[in-house]
OpenMM code with the backbone's topology and positions (N, CA, C; nanometers):
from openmm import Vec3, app, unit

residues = "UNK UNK UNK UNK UNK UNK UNK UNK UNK UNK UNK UNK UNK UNK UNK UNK UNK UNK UNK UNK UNK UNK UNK UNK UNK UNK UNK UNK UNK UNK UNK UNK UNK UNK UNK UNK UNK UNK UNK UNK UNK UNK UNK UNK UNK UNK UNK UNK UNK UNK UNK UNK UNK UNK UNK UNK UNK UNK UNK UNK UNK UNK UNK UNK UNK UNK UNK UNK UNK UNK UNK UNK UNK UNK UNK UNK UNK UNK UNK UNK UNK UNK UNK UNK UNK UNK UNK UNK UNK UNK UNK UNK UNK UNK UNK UNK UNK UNK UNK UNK UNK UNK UNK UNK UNK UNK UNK UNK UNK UNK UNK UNK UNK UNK UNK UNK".split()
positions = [
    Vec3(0.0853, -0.1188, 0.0000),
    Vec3(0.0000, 0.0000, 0.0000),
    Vec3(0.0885, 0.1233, 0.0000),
    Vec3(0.0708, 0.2077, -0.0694),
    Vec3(0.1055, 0.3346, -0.0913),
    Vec3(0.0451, 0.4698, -0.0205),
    Vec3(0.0764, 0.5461, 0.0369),
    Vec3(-0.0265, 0.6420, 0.1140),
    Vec3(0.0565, 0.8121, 0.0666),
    Vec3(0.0050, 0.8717, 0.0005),
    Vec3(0.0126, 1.0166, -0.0614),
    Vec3(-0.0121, 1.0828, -0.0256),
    Vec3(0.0416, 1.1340, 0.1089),
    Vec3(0.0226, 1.2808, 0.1760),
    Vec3(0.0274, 1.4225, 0.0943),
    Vec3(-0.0961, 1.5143, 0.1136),
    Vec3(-0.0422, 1.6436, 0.0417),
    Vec3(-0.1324, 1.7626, 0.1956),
    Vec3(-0.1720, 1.8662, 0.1341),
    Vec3(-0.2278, 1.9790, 0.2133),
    Vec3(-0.1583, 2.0326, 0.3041),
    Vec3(-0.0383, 1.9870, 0.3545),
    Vec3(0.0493, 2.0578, 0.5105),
    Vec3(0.0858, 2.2494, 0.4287),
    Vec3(0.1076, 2.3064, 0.5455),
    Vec3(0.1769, 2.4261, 0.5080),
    Vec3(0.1797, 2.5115, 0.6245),
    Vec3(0.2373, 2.6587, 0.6171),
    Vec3(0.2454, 2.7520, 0.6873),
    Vec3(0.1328, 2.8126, 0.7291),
    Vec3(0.0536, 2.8144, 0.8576),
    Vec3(-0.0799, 2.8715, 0.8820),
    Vec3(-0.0767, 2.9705, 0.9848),
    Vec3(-0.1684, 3.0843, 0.9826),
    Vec3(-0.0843, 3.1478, 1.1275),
    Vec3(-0.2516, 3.0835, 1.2609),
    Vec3(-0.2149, 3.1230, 1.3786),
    Vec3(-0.2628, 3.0350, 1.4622),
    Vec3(-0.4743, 3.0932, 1.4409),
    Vec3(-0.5528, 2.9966, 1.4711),
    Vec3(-0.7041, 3.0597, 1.4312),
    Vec3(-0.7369, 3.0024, 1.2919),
    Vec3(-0.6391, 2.9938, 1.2317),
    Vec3(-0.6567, 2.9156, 1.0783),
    Vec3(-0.6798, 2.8036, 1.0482),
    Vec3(-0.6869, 2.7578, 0.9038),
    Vec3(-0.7654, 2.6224, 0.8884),
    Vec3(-0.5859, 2.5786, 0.7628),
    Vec3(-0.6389, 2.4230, 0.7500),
    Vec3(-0.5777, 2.3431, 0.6723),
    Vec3(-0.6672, 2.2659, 0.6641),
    Vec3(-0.6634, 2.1815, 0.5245),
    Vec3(-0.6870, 2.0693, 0.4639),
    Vec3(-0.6269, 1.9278, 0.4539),
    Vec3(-0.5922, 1.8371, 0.5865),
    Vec3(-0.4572, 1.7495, 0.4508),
    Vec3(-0.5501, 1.6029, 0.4499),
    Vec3(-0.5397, 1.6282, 0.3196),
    Vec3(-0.5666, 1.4633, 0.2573),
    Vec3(-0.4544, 1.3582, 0.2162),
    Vec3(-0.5228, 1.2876, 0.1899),
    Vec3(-0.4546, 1.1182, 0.1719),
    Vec3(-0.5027, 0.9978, 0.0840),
    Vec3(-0.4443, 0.9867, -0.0046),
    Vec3(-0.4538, 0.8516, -0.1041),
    Vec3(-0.3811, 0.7267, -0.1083),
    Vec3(-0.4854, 0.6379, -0.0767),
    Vec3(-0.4009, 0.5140, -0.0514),
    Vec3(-0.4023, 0.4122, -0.1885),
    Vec3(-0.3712, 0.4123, -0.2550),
    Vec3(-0.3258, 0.2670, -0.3822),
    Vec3(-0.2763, 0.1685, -0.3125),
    Vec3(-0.2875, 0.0913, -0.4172),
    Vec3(-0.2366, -0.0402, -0.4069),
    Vec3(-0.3237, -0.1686, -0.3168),
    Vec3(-0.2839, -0.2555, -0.2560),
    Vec3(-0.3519, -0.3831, -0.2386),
    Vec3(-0.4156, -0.3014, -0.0886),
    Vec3(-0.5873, -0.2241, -0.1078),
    Vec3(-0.6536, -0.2145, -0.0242),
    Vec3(-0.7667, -0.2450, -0.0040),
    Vec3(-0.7890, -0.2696, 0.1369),
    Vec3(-0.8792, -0.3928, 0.1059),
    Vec3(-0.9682, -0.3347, 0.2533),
    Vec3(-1.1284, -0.3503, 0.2210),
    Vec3(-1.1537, -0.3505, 0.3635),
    Vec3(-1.2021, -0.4515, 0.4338),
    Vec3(-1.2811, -0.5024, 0.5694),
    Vec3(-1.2341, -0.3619, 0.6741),
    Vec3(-1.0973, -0.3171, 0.7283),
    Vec3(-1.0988, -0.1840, 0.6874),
    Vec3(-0.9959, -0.1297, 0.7099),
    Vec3(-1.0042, 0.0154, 0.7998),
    Vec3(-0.8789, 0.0799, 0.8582),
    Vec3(-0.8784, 0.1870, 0.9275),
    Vec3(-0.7815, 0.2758, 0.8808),
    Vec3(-0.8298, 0.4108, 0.8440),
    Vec3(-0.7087, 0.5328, 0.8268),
    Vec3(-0.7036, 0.5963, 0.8697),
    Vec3(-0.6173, 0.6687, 0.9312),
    Vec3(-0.5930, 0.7388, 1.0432),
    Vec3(-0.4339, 0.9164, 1.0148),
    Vec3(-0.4578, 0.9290, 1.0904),
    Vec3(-0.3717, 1.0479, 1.0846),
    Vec3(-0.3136, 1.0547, 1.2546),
    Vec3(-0.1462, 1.0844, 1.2192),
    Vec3(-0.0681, 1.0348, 1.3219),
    Vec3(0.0082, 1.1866, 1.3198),
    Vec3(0.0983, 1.2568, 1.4636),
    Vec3(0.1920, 1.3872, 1.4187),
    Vec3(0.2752, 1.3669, 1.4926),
    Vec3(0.3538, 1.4072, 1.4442),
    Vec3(0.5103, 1.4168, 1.5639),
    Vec3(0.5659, 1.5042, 1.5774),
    Vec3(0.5555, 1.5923, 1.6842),
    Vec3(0.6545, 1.7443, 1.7313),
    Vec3(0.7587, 1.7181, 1.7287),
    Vec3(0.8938, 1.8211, 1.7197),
    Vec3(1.0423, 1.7777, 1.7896),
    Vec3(1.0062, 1.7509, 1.9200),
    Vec3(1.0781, 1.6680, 1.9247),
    Vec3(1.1372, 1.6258, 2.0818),
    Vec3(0.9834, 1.5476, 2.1082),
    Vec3(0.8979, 1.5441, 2.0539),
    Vec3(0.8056, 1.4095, 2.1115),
    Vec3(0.7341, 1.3330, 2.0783),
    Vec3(0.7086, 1.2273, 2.1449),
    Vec3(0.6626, 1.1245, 2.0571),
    Vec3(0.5396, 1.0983, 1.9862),
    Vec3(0.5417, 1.0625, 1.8602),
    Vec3(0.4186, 1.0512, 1.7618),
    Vec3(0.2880, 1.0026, 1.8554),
    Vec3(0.1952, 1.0723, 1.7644),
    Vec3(-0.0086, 1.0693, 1.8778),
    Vec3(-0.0685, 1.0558, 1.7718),
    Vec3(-0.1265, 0.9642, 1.8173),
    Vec3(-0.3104, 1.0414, 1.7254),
    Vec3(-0.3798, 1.0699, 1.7387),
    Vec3(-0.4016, 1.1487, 1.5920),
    Vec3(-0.4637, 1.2823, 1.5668),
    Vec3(-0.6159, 1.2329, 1.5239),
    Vec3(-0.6368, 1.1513, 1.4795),
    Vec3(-0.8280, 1.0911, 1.4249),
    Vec3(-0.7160, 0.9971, 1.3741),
    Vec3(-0.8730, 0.8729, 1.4018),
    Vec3(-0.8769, 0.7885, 1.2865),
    Vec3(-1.0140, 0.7774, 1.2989),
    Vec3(-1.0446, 0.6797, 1.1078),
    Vec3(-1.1648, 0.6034, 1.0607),
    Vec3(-1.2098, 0.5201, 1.0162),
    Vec3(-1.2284, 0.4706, 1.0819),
    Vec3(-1.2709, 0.2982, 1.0361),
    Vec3(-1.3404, 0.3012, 0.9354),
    Vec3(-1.3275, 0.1949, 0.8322),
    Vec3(-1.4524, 0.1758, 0.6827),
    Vec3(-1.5921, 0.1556, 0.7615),
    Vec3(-1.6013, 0.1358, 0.8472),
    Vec3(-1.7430, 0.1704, 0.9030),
    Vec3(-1.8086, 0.2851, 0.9606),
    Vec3(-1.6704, 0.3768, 0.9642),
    Vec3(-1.7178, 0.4944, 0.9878),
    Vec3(-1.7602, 0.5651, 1.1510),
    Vec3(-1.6580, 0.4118, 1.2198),
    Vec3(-1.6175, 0.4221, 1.3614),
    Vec3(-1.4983, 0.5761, 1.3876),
    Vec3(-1.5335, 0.6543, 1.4432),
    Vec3(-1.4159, 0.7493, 1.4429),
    Vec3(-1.3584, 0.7872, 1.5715),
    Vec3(-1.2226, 0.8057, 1.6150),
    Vec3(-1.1546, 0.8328, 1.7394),
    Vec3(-1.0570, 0.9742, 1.7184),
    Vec3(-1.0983, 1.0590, 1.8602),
    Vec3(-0.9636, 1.1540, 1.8225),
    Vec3(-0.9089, 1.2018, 1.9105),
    Vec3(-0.7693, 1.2464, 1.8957),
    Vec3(-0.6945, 1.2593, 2.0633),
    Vec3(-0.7536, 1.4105, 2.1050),
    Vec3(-0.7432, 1.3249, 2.2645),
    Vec3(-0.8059, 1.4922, 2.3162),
    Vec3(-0.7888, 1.6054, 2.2715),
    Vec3(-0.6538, 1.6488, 2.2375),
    Vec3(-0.6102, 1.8049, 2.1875),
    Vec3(-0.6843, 1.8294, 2.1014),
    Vec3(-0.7584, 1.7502, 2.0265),
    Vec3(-0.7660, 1.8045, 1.8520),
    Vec3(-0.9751, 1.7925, 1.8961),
    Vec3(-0.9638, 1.6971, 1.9825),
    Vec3(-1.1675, 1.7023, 1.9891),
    Vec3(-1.2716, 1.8383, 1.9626),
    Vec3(-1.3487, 1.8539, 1.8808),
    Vec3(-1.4097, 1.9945, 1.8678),
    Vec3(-1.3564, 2.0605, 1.7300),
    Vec3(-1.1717, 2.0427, 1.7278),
    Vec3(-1.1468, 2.1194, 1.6039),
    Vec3(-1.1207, 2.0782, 1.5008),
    Vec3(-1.0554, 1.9034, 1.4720),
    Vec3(-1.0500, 1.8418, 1.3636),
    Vec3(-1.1478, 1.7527, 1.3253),
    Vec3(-1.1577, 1.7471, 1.1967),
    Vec3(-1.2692, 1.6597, 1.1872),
    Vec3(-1.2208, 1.5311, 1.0678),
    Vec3(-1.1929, 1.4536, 1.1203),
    Vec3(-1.1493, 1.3098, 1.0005),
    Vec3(-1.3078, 1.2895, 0.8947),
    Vec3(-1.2351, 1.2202, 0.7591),
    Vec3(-1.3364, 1.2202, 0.6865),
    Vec3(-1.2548, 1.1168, 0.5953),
    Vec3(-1.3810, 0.9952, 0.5275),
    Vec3(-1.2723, 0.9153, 0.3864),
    Vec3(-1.3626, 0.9540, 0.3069),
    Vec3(-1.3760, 0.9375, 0.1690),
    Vec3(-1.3464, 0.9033, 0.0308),
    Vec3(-1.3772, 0.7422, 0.0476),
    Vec3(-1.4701, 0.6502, 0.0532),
    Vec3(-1.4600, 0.4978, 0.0481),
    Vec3(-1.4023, 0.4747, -0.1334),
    Vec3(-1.4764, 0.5689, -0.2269),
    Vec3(-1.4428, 0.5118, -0.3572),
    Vec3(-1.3320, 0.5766, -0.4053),
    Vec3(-1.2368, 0.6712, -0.3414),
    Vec3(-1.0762, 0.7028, -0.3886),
    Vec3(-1.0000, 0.6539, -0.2810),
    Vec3(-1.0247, 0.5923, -0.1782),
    Vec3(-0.9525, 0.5259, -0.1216),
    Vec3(-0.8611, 0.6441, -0.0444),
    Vec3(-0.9588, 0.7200, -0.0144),
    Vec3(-0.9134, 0.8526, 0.0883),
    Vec3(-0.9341, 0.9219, 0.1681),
    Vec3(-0.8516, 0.9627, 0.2837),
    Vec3(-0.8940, 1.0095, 0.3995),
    Vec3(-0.8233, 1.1899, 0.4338),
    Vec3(-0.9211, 1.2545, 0.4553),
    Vec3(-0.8874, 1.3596, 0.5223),
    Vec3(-0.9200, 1.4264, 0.6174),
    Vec3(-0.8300, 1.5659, 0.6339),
    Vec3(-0.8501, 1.5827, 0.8109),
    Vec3(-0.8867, 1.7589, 0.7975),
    Vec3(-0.9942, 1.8138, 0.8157),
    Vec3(-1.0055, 1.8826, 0.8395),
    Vec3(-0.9425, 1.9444, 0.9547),
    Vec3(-0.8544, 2.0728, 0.9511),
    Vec3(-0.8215, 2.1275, 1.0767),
    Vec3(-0.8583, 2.2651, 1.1493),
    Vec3(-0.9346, 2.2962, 1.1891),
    Vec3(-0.9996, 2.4090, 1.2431),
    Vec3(-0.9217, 2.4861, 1.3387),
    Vec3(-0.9474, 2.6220, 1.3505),
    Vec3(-0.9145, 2.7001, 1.5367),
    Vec3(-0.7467, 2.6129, 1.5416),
    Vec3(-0.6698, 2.6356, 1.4474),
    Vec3(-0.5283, 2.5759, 1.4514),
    Vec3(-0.4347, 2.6273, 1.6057),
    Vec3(-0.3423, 2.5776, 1.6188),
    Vec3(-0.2882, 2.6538, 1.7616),
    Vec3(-0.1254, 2.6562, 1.7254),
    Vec3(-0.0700, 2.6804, 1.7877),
    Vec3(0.1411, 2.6849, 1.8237),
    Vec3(0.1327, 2.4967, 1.8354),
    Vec3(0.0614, 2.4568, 1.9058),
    Vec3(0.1411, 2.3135, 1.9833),
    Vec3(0.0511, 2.2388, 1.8839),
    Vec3(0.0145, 2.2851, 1.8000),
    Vec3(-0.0288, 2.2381, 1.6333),
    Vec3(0.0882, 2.1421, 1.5587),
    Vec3(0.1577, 2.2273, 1.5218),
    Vec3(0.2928, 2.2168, 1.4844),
    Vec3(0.3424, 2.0868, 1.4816),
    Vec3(0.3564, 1.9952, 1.3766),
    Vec3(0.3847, 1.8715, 1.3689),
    Vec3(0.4304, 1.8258, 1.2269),
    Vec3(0.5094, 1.7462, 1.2189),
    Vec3(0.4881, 1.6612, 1.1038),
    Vec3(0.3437, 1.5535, 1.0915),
    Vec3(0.2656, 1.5626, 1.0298),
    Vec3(0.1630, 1.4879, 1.0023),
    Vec3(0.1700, 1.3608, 0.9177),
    Vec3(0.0993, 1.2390, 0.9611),
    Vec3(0.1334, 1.1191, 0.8736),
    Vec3(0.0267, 1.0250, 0.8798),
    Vec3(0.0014, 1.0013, 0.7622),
    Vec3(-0.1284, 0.9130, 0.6948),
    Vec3(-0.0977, 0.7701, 0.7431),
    Vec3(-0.2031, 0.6829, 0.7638),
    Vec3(-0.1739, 0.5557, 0.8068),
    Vec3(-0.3116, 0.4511, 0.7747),
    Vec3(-0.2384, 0.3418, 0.7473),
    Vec3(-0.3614, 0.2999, 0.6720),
    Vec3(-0.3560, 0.1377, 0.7435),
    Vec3(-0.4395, 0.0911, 0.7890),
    Vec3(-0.4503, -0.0839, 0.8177),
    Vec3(-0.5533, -0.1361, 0.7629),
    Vec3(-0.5529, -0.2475, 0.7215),
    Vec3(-0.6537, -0.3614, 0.6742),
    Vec3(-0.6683, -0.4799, 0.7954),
    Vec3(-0.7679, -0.5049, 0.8427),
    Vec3(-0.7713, -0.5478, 0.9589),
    Vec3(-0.6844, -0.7166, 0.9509),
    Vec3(-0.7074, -0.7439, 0.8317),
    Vec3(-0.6176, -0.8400, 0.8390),
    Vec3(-0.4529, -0.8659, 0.8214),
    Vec3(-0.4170, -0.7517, 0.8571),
    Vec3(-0.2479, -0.7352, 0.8135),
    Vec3(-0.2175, -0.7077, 0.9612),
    Vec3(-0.1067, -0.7771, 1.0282),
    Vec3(-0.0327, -0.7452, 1.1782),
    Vec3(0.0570, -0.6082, 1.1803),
    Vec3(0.0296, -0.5602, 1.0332),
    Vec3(0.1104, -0.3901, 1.0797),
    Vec3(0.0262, -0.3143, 0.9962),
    Vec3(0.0648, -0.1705, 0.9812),
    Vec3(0.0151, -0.0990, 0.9592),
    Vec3(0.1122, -0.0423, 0.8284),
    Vec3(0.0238, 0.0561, 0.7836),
    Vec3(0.1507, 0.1320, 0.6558),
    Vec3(0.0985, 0.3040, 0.7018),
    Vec3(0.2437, 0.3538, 0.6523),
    Vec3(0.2827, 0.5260, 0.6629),
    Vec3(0.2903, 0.5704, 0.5723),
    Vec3(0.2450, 0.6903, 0.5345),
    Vec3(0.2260, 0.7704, 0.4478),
    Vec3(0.4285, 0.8431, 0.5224),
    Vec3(0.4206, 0.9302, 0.4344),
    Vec3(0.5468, 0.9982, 0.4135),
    Vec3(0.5867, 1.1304, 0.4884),
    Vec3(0.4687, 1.1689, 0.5631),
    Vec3(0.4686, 1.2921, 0.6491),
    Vec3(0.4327, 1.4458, 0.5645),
    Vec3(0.3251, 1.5103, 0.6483),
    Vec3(0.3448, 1.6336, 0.5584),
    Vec3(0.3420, 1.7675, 0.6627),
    Vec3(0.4138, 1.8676, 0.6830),
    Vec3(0.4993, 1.9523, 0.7527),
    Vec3(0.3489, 2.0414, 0.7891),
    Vec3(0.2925, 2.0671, 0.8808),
    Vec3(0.1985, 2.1763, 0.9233),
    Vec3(0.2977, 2.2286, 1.0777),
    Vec3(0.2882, 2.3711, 0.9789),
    Vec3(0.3393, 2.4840, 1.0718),
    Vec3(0.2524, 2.5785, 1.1395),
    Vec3(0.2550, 2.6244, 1.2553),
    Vec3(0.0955, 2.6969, 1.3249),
    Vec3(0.1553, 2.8077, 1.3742),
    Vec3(0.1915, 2.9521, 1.3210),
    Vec3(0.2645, 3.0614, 1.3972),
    Vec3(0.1591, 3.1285, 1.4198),
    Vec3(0.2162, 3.2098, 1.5959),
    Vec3(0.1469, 3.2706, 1.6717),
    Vec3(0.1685, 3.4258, 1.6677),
] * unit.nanometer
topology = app.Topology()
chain = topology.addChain("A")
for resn in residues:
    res = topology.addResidue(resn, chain)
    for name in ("N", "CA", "C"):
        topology.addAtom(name, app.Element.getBySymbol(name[0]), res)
């Protein structure tokens, strides 16, 4: 599976982003995609995920302002980001499981910057 991060960029804080995600290759459901970030200095969280059923989870920080969403027929997931903040600031990364695979696959990371 392949996962195609795009939408990251420079936002100043109160602002919105878009980032979506395309997954190719051998996907299959039920499956879960999700969106993962990693600050310097700490360790990767998540940010939403969504189950092909349309089960959805999201880490406390982000509850209220992001909103996960797929695409079932492009095989894509995105993340609305609302009311952006400073501790925003992450590399962002697409992630995709098929419930029958013991790992998961990563998208490539895409850079959202949040200045105050």
């Amino acid at each position: 599976v392949q996962l195609q991060a795009s939408g990251g960029g420079l936002v100043q804080a109160g602002g919105s982003l878009r980032l979506s995600c395309a997954a190719s290759g051998r996907v299959f459901s039920p499956d879960t995609m999700a969106w993962y970030r990693q600050a310097p200095t700490k360790e990767r969280e998540l940010v939403a995920s969504m189950a092909s059923g349309g089960e959805t989870n999201y880490g406390d920080s982000v509850k209220g302002r992001f909103t996960i969403s797929r695409d079932s027929a492009k095989n894509s997931v995105h993340l609305q980001m609302n009311d952006l903040k400073p501790e925003d600031t992450a590399v962002y990364y697409c992630w995709y499981k098929w419930v029958k695979q013991p790992y998961p696959f990563w998208g490539q990371g895409t850079q959202v910057t949040v200045s105050s």
